[in-house]
N, C-alpha and C positions, 0 to 999 in steps of 0.2 A: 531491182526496181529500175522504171526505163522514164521517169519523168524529166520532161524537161525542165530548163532553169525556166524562171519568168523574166521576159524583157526589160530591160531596165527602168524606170522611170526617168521623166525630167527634172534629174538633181541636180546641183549645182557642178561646176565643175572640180572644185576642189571636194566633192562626198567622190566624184567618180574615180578620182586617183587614188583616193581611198582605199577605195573600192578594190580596184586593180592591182594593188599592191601585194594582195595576197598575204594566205597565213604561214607566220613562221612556220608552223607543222602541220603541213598538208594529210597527211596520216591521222592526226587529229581528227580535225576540218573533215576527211572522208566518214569516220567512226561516227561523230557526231549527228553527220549529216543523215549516215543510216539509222542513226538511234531514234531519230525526230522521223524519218521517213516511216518506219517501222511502227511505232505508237498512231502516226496518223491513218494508215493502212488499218490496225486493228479500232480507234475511237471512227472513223467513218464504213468498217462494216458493221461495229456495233450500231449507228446510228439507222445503216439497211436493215439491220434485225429488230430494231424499234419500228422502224415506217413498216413494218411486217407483223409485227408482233400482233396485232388484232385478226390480220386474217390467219393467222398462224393456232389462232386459239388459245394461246399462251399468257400464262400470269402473271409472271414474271420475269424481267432481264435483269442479272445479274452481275457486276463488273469487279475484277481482279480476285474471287477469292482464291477457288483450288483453281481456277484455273482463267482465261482470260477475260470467257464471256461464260456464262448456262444459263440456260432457259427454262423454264420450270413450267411445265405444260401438265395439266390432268391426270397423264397415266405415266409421262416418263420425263427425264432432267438429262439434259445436254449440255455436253460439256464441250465445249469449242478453244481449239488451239489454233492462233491466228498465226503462220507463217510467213514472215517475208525474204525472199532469197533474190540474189542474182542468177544461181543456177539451178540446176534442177532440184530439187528436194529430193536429202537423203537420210535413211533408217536414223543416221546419228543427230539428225537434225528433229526427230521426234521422240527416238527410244524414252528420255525423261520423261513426255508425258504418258506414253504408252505405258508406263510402269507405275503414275504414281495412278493411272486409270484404274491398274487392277486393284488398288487399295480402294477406292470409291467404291468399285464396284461391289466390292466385299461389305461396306457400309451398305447398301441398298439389298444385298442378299441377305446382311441379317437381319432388313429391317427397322434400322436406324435412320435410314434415309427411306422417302417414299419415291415411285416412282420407276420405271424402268431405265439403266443409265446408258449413256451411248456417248462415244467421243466423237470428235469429228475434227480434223486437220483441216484447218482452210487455208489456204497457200495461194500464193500468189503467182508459182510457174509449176508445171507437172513436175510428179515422182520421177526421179530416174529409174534407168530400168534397172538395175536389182532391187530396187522400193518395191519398184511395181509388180515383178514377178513372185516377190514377198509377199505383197498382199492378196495374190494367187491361191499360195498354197494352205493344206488344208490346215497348217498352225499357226496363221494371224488370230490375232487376237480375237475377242466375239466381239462387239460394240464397239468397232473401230474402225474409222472409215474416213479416208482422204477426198478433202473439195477441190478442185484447180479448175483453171479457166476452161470453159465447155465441157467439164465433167462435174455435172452437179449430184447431190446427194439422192439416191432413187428413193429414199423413203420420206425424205424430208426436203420435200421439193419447192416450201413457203423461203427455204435458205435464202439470201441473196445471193446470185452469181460471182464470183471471184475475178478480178479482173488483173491484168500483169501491171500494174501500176496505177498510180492516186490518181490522174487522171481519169483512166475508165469506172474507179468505184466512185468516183466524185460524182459521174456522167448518169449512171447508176441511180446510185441516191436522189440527183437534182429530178432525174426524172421520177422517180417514186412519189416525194414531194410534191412535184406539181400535181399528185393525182387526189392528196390529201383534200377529202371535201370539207368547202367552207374554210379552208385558212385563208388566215389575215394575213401570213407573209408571202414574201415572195418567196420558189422554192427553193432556188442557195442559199436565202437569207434563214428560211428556216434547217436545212442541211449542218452551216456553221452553229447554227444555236445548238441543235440538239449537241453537234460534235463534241462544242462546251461544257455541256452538261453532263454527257460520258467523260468528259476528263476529268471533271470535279467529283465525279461520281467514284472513279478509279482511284483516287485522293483522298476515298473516305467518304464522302458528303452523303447524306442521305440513306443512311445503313446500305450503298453500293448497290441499291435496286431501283429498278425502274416496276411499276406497277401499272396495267394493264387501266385501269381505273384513272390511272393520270395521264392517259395519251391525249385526251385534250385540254388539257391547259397545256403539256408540250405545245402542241403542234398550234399552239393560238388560233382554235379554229374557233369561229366566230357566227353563231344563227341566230338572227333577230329580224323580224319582216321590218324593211327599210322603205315601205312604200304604200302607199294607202289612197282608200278613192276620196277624191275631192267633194268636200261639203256639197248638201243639197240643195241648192238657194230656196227660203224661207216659202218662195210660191213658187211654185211649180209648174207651167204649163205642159201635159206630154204632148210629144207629135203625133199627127192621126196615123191612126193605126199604128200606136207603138205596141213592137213585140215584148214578150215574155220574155224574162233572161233565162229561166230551162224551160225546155220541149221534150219532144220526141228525141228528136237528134242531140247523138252524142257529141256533136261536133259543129258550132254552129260558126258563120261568116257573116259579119254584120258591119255594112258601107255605109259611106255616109261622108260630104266635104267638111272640111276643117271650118267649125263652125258651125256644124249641125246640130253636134248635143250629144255627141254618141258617149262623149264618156260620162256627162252625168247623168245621160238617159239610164245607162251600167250602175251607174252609184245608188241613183235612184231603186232601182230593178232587184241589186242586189240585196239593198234594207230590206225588200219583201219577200224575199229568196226563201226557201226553208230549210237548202244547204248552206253551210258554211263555206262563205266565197272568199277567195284571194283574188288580187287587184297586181296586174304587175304590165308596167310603161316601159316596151320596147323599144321607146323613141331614141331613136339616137345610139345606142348602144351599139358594140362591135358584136357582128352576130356569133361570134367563136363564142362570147362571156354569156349568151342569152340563158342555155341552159341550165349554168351552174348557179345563176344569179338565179334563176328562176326555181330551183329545186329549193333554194336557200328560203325565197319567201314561202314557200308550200310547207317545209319542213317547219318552219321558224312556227307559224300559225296552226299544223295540223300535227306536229308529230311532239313526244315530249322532249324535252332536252337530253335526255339519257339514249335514245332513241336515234335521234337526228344526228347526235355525235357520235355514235356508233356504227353508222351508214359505211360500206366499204369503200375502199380508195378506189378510184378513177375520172376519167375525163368528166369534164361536165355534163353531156349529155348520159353515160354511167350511172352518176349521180344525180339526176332525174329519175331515169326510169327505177332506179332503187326507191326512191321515193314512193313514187308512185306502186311500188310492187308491196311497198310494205303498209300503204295506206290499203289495198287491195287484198294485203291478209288481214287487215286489224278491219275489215268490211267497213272501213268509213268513205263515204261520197261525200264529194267536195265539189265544188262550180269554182272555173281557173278564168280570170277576165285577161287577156292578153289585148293590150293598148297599143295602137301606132304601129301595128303588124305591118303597113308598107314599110318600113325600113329593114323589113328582114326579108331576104331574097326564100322564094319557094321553100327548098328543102330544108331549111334551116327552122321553118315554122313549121314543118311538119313533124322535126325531132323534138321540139319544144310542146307537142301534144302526144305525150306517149299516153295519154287515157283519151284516144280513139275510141278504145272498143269497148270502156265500161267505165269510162267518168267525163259528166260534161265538162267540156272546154270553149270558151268565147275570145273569137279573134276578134278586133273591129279596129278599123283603119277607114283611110280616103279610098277611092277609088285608084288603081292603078293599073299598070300591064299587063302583070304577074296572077290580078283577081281571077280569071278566068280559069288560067290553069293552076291553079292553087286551088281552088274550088272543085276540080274535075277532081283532083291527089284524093280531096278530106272525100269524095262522094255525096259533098252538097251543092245547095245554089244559095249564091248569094245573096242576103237579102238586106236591103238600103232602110236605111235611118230615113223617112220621110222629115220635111218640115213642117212648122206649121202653118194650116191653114190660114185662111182671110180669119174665120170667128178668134183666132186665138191673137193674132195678128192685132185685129179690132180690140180685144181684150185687155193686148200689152201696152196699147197708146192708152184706153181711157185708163189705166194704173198710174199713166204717169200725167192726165189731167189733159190728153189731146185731145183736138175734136178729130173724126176720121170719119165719113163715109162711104161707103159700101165700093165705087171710085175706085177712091184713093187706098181704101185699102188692098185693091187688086193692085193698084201700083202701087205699092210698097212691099206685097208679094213678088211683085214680078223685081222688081230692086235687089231684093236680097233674097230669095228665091228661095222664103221662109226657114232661112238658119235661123234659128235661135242668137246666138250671138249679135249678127246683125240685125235683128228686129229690135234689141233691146238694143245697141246703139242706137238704132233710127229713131226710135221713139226716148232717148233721152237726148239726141239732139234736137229732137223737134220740140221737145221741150224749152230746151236753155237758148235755144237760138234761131226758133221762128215761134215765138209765142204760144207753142201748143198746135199750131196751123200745119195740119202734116199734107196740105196742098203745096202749098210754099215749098218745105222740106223735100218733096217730090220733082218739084221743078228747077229746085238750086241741084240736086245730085243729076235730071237729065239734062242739063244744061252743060257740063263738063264734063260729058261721055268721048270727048275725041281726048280727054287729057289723060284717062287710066286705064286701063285694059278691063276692069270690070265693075260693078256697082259697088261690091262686098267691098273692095279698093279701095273707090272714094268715102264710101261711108266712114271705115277706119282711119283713112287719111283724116276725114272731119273730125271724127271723132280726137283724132292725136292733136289736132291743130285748137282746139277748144280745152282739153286738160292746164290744169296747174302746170308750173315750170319746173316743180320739187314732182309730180305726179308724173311727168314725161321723164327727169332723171331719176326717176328710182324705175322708170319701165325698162328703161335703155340699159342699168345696172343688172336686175333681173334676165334681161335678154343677156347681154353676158353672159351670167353664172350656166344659165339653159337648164338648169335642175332645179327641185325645190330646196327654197333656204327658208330656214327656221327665225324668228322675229331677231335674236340677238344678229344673227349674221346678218339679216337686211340692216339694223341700222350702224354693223361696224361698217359694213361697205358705203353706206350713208354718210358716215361720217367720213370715210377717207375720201368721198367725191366732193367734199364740200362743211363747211361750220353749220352739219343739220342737225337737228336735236331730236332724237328719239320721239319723241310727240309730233313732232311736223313730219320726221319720216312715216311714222306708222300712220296717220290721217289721210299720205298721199299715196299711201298702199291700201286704205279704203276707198278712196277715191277710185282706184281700179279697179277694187272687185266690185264696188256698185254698180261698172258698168260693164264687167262681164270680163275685162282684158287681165284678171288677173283672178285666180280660181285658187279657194283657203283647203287643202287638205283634213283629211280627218285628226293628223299627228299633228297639227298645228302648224305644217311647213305650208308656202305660199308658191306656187306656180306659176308662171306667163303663160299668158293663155297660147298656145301654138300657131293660130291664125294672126297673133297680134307682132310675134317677136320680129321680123323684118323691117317692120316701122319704128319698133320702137329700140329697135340698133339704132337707130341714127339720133336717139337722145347720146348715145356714149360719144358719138363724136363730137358735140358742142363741148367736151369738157376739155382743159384746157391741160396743158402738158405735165404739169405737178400732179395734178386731179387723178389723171389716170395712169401717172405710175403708182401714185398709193392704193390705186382701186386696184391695181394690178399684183400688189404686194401685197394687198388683202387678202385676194383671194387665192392664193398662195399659201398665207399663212391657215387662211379657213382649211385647204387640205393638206398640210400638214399639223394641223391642229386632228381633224379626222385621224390621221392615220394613228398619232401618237396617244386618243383617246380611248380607251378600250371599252367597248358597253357602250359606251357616252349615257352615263347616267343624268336624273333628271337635273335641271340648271347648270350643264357643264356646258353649256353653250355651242356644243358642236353637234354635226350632222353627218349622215352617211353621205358628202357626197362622190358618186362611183365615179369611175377614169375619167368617161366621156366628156364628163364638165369640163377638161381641156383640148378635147381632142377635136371640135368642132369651133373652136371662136374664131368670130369672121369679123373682129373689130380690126380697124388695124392698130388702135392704143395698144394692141395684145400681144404681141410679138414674144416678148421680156417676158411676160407673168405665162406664158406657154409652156415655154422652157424650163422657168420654176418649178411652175406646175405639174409638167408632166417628169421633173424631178422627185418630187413627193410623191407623185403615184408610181414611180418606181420600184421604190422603198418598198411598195406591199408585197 
């Protein structure tokens, strides 16, 4: 074995004399050192033949009986002798097992055993050459056959590769691991666990098998849809000429500015669907995690749990298209709503639609760069989320008791350039604070056109400047988080910002959604609306320096509370939320709870 030491840590300086001082019996100290080298060598390729073991077809993994590891596959049982040497490996380094082989074998010839039996030498350096020239001639043994590094087993090619020391099986496994779909850990984090569970398993535990059936509770792989469309508000206005959510086209592109309506236009669209749609928010996400996140929610909603967990290892985008190949034999059609597609560059959204050619998919986002030629990739044309008209326009003021018209409703079209979002601010500010007069309302927002770069602007700004003071610090909280949080976590983080009481928090998070700047999910989680969070950043920064290091250690504890929740069954008070919720805060209270935070998402 060729591993290095690991560098020392920063101990004290009397552990490092210690340290130095060396063992009375260095000879010991070496023996030892190969007896622990040697055990970890054999409990980390056991763990590669577990993260194998499904594609491999196989039933069972077995540890310490006749022999290190065997495998118990369908038609034959393998029986694996784990070698580790400094030199080359020689006859006498295997003749025991070679001999007690031929007694197995004789078990399975008469019958007492099932299966066809086969040895297999895995080593850690080549055969020397009279090994090798041994295993030449025509009296080697039959069912016996040597693994070393770059010469793998030709029949049994699922093996994992042999590497010249712990280092390279380590490298090995980590990467097998990462390819495990849908795990919860991270992949050395799940590497040492299973290691753990081979050595307890070597020790006796568990009648010394690993079963096929239990490879995911192993590998804590985790499918549950962590995302859902947000409520449909009680009345509904749609925009002229809103489209259909399926058509013709397998593949549809649907724009529209922030603010438009396009996701609940989707929400809406989807209730009247007559496929079964999945909902899944690109926003913000690192486009590497899009696919496997995304295979997760399709799987979670469309496949069953025996199903989805059975799915073979690979990259995320792997893990997709298995998805989709196997909703594509079980002949089920599905409609995929993909949310805030500008944050994913071209290619990346085109891997993320592997039912191109035989299941609708819906991308919809703002308008960007990228629209064009993204649009030429799918072989459609874009088509834009309209707003609405002057009548719907007219409609939304008299709801809330304005007078409006005909005018003034074209100004207040041309104002907010019929988003949804802004129409229902205008007309509930025109309510609270020009007496219903949406003449007024028109002339106080063109009056201060040299102060904001656009209408939709100032209206929001108006809008923020007329909220509750508890209503503007819980928007500024939520802009923080940038994910949906579920009612318990709004009012912990309520409570670290301040002495608020659950009843006042939750009234001033109605208070938002009444007016649009905050959207209630179907799971019960609450969202900022995406047009509003830049404004209502600058509620976090009124809080004063106590405030927001507990909002900051909150939301720290919220994910590390995630990670260590498993399921998050119902009143366990935690949520899924994914990396990004730290990887994007642009407060500067945030700095500290960054740090934490993207220390807890480590851990997965």
């Amino acid at each position: 074995m060729h591993d290095e030491e690991p560098p020392p840590t920063g101990d004290t300086a009397q552990d490092s004399t210690a340290r130095t001082a060396g063992p009375l019996d260095p000879a010991q100290l070496r023996r030892i050192t190969s007896l622990h080298r040697g055990f970890t060598y054999q409990n980390l390729y056991a763990v590669g033949c577990l993260l194998r073991l499904r594609e491999a077809g196989a039933q069972t993994l077995l540890m310490e009986l006749d022999e290190d590891l065997e495998v118990v596959l369908p038609d034959r049982h393998l029986y694996l002798q784990v070698k580790t040497r400094q030199g080359n490996l020689m006859w006498s380094d295997i003749s025991g097992s070679v001999e007690q082989f031929a007694k197995l074998r004789a078990e399975h010839t008469a019958g007492r055993r099932p299966g066809a039996p086969k040895l297999i030498v895995v080593s850690n350096t080549a055969p020397g050459r009279d090994l090798l020239q041994q295993t030449q001639q025509t009296g080697w043994p039959a069912g016996v056959s040597l693994l070393w590094p770059g010469h793998p087993d030709p029949e049994e090619t699922w093996l994992p590769p042999t590497a010249a020391d712990l280092t390279g099986v380590l490298q090995w496994c980590t990467e097998q691991a990462a390819r495990v779909p849908f795990g919860s850990l991270g992949a050395q984090t799940l590497v040492w666990k299973l290691a753990a569970r081979v050595q307890y398993a070597s020790a006796g535990a568990h009648g010394r098998a690993f079963h096929t059936g239990e490879l995911a509770s192993l590998y804590e792989q985790f499918v549950e849809e962590l995302q859902a469309f947000p409520q449909v508000p009680d009345v509904y206005w749609p925009p002229g000429g809103e489209p259909e959510l399926t058509g013709e086209q397998r593949v549809r592109l649907v724009t529209g500015f922030s603010g438009v309506g396009k996701t609940t236009w989707a929400a809406r669209a989807a209730a009247q669907c007559p496929l079964p749609v999945t909902y899944f928010d690109a926003g913000q996400m690192p486009p590497a995690v899009v696919p496997g996140a995304l295979a997760r929610e399709v799987a979670a909603r469309h496949l069953s749990g025996p199903d989805a967990l059975s799915l073979p290892s690979g990259a995320g985008i792997d893990v997709l298209r298995a998805v989709h190949g196997r909703l594509t034999h079980d002949g089920t059609a599905i409609a995929v709503v993909i949310d805030n597609v500008h944050d994913l560059p071209s290619d990346d959204l085109l891997a993320a639609c592997p039912g191109a050619a035989d299941g609708p998919d819906h991308a919809a986002g703002p308008p960007h760069p990228e629209q064009t030629a993204l649009a030429a990739h799918l072989g459609v044309s874009a088509e834009s989320l309209p707003g609405w008209d002057t009548d719907t326009v007219a409609a939304v003021f008299a709801a809330e008791d304005c007078t409006l018209d005909y005018p003034t409703a074209q100004r207040v079209l041309a104002l907010t350039a019929g988003m949804p979002l802004y129409v229902l601010n205008s007309a509930a500010l025109t309510r609270t604070n020009y007496a219903g007069d949406g003449g007024a309302f028109c002339a106080a927002v063109q009056e201060q056109t040299h102060l904001a770069p656009t209408a939709q602007e100032r209206i929001l700004a108006q809008t923020f400047e007329h909220l509750s003071v508890l209503a503007r610090t819980m928007a500024g909280l939520m802009a923080i988080a940038e994910v949906p949080l579920s009612r318990p976590e709004l009012q912990q983080l309520a409570a670290a910002a301040g002495p608020i009481r659950p009843a006042a928090a939750a009234r001033a998070v109605r208070e938002l959604v009444g007016l649009g700047l905050v959207q209630t999910l179907a799971n019960g989680f609450a969202k900022l609306h995406d047009a509003a969070a830049s404004l209502a950043l600058h509620g976090s920064h009124d809080l004063h320096e106590e405030a927001a290091r507990r909002v900051e250690q909150t939301l720290a504890d919220l994910l590390e509370a995630t990670e260590n929740c498993r399921g998050w069954p119902a009143g366990c008070g935690c949520s899924p939320i994914p990396a990004r919720s730290t990887a994007c805060w642009r407060s500067p209270v945030r700095k500290a709870s960054t740090r934490a935070a993207s220390r807890a998402n480590c851990a997965r």
